[in-house]
C-alpha positions as CSV (number, residue, x, y, z in Angstrom):
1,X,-24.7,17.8,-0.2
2,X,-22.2,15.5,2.1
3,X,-24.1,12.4,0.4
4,X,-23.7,13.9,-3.2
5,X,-20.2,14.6,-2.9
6,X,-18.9,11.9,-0.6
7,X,-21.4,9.3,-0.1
8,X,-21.7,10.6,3.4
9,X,-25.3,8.9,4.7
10,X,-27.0,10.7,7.8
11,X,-28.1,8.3,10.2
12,X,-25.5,5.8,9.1
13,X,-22.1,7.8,9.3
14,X,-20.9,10.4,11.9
15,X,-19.1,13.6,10.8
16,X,-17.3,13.0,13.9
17,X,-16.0,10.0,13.5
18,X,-15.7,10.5,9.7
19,X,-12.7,13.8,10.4
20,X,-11.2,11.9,13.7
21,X,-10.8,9.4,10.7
22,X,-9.0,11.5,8.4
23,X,-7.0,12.7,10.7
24,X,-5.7,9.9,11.8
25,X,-4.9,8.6,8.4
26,X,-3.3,11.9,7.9
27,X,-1.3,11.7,10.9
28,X,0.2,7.6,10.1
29,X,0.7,8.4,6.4
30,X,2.6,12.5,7.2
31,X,5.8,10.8,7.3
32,X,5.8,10.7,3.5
33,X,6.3,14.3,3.5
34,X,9.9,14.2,5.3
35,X,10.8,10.3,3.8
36,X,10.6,10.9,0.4
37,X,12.2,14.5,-0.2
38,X,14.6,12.5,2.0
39,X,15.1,9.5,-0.5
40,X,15.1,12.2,-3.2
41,X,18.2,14.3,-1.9
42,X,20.7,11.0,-3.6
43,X,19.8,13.2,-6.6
44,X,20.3,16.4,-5.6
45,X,23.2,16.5,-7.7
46,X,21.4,15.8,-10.8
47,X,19.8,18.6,-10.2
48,X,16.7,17.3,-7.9
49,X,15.8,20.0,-6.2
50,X,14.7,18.2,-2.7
51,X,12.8,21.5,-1.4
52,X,11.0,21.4,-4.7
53,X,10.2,17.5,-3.7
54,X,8.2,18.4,-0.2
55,X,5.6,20.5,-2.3
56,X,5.2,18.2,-5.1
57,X,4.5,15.4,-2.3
58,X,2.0,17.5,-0.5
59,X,0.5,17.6,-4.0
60,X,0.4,14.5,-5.6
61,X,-1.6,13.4,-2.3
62,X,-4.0,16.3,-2.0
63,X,-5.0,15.7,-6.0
64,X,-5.2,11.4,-5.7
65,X,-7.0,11.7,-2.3
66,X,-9.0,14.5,-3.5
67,X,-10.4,12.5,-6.6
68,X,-10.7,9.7,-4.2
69,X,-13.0,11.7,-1.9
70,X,-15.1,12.8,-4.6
71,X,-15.1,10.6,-7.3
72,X,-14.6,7.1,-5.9
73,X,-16.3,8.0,-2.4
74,X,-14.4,6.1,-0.6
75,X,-11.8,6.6,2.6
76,X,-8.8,5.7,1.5
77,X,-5.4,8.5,1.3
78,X,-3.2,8.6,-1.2
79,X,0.5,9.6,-1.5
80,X,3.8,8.6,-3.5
81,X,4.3,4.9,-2.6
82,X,7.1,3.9,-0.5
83,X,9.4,1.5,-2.4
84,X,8.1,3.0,-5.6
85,X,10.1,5.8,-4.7
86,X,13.5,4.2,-4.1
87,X,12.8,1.5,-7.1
88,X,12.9,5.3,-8.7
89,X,15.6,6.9,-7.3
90,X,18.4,3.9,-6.2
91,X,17.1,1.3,-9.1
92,X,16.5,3.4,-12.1
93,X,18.6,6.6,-11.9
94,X,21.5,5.8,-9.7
95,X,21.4,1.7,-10.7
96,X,20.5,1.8,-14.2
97,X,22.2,5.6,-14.9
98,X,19.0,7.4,-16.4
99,X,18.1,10.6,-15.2
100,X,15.5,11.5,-13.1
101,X,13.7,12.8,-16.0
102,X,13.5,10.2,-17.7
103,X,12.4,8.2,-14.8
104,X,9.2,10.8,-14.7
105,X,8.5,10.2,-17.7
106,X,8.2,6.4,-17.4
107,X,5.6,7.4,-14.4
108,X,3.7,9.4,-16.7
109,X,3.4,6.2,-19.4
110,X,2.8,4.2,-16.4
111,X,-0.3,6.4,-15.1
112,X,-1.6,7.0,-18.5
113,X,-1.3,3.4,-19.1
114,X,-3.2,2.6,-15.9
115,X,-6.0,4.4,-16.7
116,X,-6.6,2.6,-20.2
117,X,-6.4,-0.6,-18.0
118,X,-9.0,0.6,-15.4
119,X,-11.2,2.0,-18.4
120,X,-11.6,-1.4,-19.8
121,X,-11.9,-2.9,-16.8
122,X,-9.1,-5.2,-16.9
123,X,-7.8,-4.1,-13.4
124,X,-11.5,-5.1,-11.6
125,X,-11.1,-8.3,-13.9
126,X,-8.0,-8.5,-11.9
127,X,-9.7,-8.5,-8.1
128,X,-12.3,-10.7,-9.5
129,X,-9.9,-13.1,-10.5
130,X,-8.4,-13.3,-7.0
131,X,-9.8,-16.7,-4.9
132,X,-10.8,-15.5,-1.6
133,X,-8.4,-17.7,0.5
134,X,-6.0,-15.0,-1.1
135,X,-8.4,-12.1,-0.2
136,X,-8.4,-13.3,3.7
137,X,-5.0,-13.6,3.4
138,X,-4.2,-10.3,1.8
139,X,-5.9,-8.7,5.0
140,X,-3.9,-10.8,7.2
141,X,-0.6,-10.3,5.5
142,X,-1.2,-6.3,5.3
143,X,-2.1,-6.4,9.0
144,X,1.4,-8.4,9.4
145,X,3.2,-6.1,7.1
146,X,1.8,-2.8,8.5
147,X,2.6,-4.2,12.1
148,X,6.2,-5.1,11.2
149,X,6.5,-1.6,9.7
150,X,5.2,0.1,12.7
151,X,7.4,-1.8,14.9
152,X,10.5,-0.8,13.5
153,X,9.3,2.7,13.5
154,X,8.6,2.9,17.0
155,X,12.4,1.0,17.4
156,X,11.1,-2.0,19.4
157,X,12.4,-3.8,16.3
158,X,15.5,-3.4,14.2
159,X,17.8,-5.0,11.8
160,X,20.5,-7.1,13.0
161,X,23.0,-8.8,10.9
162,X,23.4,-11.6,13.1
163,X,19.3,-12.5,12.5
164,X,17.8,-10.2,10.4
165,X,15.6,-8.1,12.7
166,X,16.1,-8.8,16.5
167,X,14.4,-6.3,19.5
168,X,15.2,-2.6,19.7
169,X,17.0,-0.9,22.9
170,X,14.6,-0.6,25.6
171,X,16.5,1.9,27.2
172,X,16.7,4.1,24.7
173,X,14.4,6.7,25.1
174,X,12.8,6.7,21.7
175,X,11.9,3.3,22.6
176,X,10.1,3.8,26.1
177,X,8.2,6.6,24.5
178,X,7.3,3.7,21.5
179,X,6.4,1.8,24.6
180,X,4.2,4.9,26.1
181,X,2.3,5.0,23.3
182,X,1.3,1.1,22.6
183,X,0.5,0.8,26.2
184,X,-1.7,3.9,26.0
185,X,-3.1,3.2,22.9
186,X,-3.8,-0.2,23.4
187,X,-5.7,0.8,26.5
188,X,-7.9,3.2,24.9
189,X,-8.9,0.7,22.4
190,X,-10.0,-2.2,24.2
191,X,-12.4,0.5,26.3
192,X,-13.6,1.4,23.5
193,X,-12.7,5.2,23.4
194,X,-13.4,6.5,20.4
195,X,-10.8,8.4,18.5
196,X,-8.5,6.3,20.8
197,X,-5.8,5.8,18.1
198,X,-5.8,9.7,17.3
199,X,-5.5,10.5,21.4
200,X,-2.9,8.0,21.4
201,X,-1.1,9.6,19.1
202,X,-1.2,13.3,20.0
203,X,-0.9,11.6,23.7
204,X,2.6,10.8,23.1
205,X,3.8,13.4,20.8
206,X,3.0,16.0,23.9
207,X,4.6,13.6,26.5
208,X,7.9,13.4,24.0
209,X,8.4,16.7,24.7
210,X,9.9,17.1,28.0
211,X,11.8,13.8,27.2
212,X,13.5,15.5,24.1
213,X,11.7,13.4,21.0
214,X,9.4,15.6,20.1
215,X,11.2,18.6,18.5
216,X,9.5,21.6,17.1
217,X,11.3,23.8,14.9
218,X,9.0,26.6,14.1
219,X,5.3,26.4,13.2
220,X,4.7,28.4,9.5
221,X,6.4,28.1,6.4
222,X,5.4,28.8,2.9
223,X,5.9,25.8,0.4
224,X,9.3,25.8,-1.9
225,X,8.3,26.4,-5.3
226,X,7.8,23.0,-7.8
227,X,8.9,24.8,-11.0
228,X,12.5,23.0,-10.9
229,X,11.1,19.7,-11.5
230,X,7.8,20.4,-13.1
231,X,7.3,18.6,-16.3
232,X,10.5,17.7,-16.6
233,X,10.4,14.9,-19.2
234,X,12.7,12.7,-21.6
235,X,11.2,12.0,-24.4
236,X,14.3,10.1,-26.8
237,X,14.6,7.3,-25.2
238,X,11.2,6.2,-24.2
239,X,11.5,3.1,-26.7
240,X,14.6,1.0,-25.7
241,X,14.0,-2.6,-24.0
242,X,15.0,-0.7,-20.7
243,X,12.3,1.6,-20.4
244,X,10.2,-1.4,-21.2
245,X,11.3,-2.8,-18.5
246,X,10.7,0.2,-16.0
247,X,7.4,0.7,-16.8
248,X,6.4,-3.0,-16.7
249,X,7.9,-3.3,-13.0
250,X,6.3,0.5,-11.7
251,X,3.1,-1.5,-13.0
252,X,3.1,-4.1,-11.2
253,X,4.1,-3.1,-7.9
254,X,2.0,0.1,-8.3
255,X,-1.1,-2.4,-9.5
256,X,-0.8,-5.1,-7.1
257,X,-0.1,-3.0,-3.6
258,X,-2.5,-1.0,-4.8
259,X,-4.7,-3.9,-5.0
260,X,-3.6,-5.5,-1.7
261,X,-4.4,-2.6,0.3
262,X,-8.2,-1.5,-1.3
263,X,-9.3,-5.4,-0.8
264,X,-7.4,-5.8,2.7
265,X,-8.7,-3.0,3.9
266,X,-11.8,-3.2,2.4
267,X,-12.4,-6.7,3.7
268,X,-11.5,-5.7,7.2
269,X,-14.5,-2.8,7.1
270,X,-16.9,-4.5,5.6
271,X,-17.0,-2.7,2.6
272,X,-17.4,-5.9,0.2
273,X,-20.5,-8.0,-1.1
274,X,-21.1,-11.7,-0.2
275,X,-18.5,-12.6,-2.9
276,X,-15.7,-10.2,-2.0
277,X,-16.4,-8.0,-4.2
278,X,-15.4,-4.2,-3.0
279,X,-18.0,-1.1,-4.6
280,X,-16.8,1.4,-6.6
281,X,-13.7,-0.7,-7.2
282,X,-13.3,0.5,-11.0
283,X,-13.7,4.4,-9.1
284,X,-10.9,3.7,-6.7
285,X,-8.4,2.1,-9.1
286,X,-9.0,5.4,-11.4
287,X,-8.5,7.5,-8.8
288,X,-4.9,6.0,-8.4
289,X,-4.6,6.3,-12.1
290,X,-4.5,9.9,-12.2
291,X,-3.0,10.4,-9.2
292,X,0.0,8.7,-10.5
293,X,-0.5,10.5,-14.1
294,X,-0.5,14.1,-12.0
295,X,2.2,13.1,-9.6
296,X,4.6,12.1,-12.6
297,X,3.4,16.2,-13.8
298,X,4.6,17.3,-10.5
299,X,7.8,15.4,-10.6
300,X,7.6,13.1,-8.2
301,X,7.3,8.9,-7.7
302,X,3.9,7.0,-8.5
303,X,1.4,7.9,-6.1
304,X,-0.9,4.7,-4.7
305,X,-3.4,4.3,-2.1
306,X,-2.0,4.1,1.2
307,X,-2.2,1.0,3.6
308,X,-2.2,3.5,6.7
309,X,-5.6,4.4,5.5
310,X,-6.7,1.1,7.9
311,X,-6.1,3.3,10.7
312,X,-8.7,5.5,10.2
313,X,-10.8,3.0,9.0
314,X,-10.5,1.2,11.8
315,X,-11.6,4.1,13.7
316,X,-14.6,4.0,11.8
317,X,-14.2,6.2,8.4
318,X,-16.6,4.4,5.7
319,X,-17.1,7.7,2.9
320,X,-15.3,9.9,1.2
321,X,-15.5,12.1,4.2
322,X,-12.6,10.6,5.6
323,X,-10.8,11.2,2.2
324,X,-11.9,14.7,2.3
325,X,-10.3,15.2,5.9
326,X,-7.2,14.0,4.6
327,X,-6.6,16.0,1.6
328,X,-7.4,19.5,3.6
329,X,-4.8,18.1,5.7
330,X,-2.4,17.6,3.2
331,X,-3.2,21.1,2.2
332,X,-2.4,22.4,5.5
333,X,0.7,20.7,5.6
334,X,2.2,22.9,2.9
335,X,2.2,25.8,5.4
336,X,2.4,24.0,8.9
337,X,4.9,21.3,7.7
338,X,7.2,22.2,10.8
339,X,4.5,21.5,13.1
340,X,3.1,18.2,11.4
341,X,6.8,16.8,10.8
342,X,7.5,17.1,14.8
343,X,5.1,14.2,15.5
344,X,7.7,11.2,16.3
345,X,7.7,7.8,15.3
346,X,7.4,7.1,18.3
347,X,3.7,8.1,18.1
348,X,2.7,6.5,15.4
349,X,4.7,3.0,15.1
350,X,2.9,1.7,17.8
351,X,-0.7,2.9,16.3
352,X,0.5,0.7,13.5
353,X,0.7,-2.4,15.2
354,X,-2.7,-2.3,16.6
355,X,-4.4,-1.4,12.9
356,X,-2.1,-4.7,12.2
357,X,-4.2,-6.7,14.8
358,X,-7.2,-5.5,13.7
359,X,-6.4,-6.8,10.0
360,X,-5.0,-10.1,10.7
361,X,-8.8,-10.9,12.0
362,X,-9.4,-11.9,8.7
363,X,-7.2,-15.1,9.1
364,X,-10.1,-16.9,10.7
365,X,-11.8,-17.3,7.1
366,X,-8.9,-19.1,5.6
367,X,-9.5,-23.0,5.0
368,X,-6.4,-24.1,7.1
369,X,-7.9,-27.7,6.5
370,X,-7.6,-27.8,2.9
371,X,-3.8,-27.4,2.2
372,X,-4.0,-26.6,-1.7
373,X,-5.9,-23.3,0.0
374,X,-3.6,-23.2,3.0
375,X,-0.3,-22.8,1.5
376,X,-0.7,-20.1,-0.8
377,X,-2.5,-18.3,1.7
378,X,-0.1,-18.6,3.9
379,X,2.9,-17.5,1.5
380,X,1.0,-14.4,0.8
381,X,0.8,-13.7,4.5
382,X,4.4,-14.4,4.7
383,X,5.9,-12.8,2.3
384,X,4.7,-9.5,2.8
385,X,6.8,-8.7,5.6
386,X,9.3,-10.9,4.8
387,X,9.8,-9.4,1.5
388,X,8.6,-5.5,2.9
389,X,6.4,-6.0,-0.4
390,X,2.8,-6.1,-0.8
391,X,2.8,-7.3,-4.5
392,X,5.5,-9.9,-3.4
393,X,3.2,-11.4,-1.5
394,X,0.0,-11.9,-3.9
395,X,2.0,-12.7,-6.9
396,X,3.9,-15.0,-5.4
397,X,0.8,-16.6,-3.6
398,X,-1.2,-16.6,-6.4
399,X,1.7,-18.2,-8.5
400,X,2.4,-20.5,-5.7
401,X,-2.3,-21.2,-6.0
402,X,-2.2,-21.7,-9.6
403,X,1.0,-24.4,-9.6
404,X,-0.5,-26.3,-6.4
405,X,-4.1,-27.0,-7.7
406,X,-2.8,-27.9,-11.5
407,X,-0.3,-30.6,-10.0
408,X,-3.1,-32.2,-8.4
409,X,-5.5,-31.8,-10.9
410,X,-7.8,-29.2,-9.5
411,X,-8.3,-27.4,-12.7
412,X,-11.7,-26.0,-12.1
413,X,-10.2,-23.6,-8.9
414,X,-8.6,-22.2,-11.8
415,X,-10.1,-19.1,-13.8
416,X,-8.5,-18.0,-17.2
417,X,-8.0,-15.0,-15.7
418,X,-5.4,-16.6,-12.6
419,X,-4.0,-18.8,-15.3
420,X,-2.8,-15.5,-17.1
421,X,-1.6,-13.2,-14.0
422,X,0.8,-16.4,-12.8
423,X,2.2,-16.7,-16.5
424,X,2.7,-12.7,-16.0
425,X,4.2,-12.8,-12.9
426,X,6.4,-15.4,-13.5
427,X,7.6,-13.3,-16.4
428,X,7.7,-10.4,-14.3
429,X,10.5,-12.1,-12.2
430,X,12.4,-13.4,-14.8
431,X,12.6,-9.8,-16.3
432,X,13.8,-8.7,-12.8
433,X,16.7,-10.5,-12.8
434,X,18.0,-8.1,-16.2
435,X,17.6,-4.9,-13.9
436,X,19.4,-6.0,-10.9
């Protein structure tokens, strides 16, 4: 039954190992149940309602990770995207002046639109079309990027106006439970203890108890209703240039982290053939599909796969199993969402930077010897935490491949395919510059 449902192989793959997976994914990715009703509140007096927000997040990630579980096998979590969120929110409503209705509605056209493109295959066509210089160095730049957002979690990093970014108090106490955590952490995983990260993290959320970070206020709640902002569409204005405009930029950052994460993360398993190809591919992308088309239904941001799905793959979740775990913890969160929201930053920041480590491994297959390779590999490694933007990265590295190998005449590195996604992109950013 495990195999026919979620590609679970006995003899291969541990149950064990398969739910300390999940819940470790679970437990990097929970933040997005305080964040984005958090990002949502700016609208509260449009008539958001921000309570309403928390369910629909629970959600939109038990229905994509569910479909992922079962349909695409495969053990990746889903949940509205960071960034997606506040493109919706600060960009379109506040920016721009639309209502948040109409912004749901362009979600809905962006799913539905998503799934034609994964039906005719265009999205795999996509992957395929991606050298794999740029696959290495999507791994490595997600491991960079998912480090760099794990650090300034856990506060040992934060913004500075005077450099950018510059090292977080020490003495704060947040920070030396951050601290705690890597040491501890880091420990467990170079002896090889499995479930290390997951001990690690519920390590230091009982340790930032008696030092005040942890905070617990209550256990059980029952989940706000969704009605406010379910189905809530705009329909008259879905054909000005604007919308047009929307829906072309939810695609593409929704299409190409989405993309970023399933081959990074993929590559960094193991889960891909001799040509970096990753299985079920077509399955995965049409699991985000819908998940974005129901989440749109439920009134929130797009939904997308989830980088912090490396961190229970790196504890070993291969199947749908660890997808599975996810979603009934999603499901428990509606009711226990006191108790999940106490786990700190602190605890799992630092669990962050170590999946990073175990990505950037990846950077040893890049041809560091052969420039035209080299240099958009290592702009897409760059720019991803430079930028806080998957997509940033690969389109401008694969911009940055395709304009390299044509001025010096390497034609033949050059598919149709890569010839057409740089023209897009480049289009894409020009189009940016009419929405702010």
């Amino acid at each position: 039954m495990l195999y026919r449902l979620f590609g679970f192989v006995p003899g291969k793959h541990s149950k064990r190992i398969e739910v300390m997976a999940g819940i470790t994914t679970f437990l990097t990715m929970a933040y997005i149940l305080a964040v984005n009703p958090g990002i949502f509140s700016a609208l509260a007096d449009q008539g958001m309602d921000t309570k309403a927000v928390f369910t629909t997040t629970a959600l939109a990630a038990i229905i994509g990770t569910l479909v992922m579980a079962v349909y695409a096998k495969k053990p990746f979590g889903l949940a509205p995207g960071m960034g997606l969120n506040a493109f919706f929110v600060f960009t379109v409503c506040l920016g721009m002046g639309y209502s948040w209705q109409f912004a749901l509605t362009a979600i809905l056209l962006e799913g539905i639109l998503f799934i034609i493109l994964t039906l005719t295959k265009v999205r795999t066509a996509i992957v395929k079309a991606i050298p794999s210089t740029l696959k290495n160095a999507i791994g490595a730049g997600i491991g960079l990027y998912i480090a760099f957002i794990g650090l300034k979690s856990a506060g040992i990093v934060v913004s500075s106006e005077a450099t950018s970014v510059t090292l977080g108090n020490f003495a704060d106490t947040a920070v030396i439970l951050s601290l705690i955590c890597l040491a501890l952490t880091s420990i467990l995983v170079v002896l090889n203890v499995k479930g290390g990260m997951l001990i690690g993290i519920l390590a230091t959320t009982i340790i930032g108890i008696p030092m005040g970070i942890t905070q617990f206020n209550g256990i059980i709640d029952m989940p706000p209703s969704i009605e406010p902002i379910f189905c809530q569409f705009e329909w008259d204005r879905i054909f000005t240039p604007d919308m047009i405009i929307i829906i072309f930029t939810f695609l593409f950052i929704d299409m190409f982290d989405t993309i970023g994460t399933v081959v990074g993360v993929s590559v960094k398993a193991g889960m891909v053939d001799e040509k970096g190809n990753v299985d079920r591919i077509e399955k995965i992308f049409m699991a985000d599909a819908v998940a974005t088309t129901a989440g749109a239904c439920l009134g929130t941001s797009t939904t997308t796969t989830y980088i912090e799905s490396a961190a229970g793959v790196a504890e070993g979740g291969r199947t749908g199993l660890t997808a599975f775990v996810i979603t009934l913890c999603f499901a428990l969160s509606l009711f226990f969402a006191p108790l999940f929201l106490a786990i700190p930053s602190s605890a799992t920041g630092p669990v962050l930077v170590i999946v990073g480590v175990m990505m950037a491994s990846s950077i040893k297959n890049i041809e560091w010897g052969n420039y035209s390779e080299a240099i958009p590999a290592f702009l897409t490694m760059m720019l991803m935490p430079l930028t806080y933007s998957i997509s940033d990265g690969i389109m401008i590295g694969m911009i940055s491949y395709v304009v390299i190998n044509a001025c010096t005449a390497k034609f033949s590195k050059i598919s149709p395919m890569l010839w057409v996604l740089a023209i897009l992109f480049i289009i894409r950013y020009v189009m940016n510059n009419f929405i702010g």
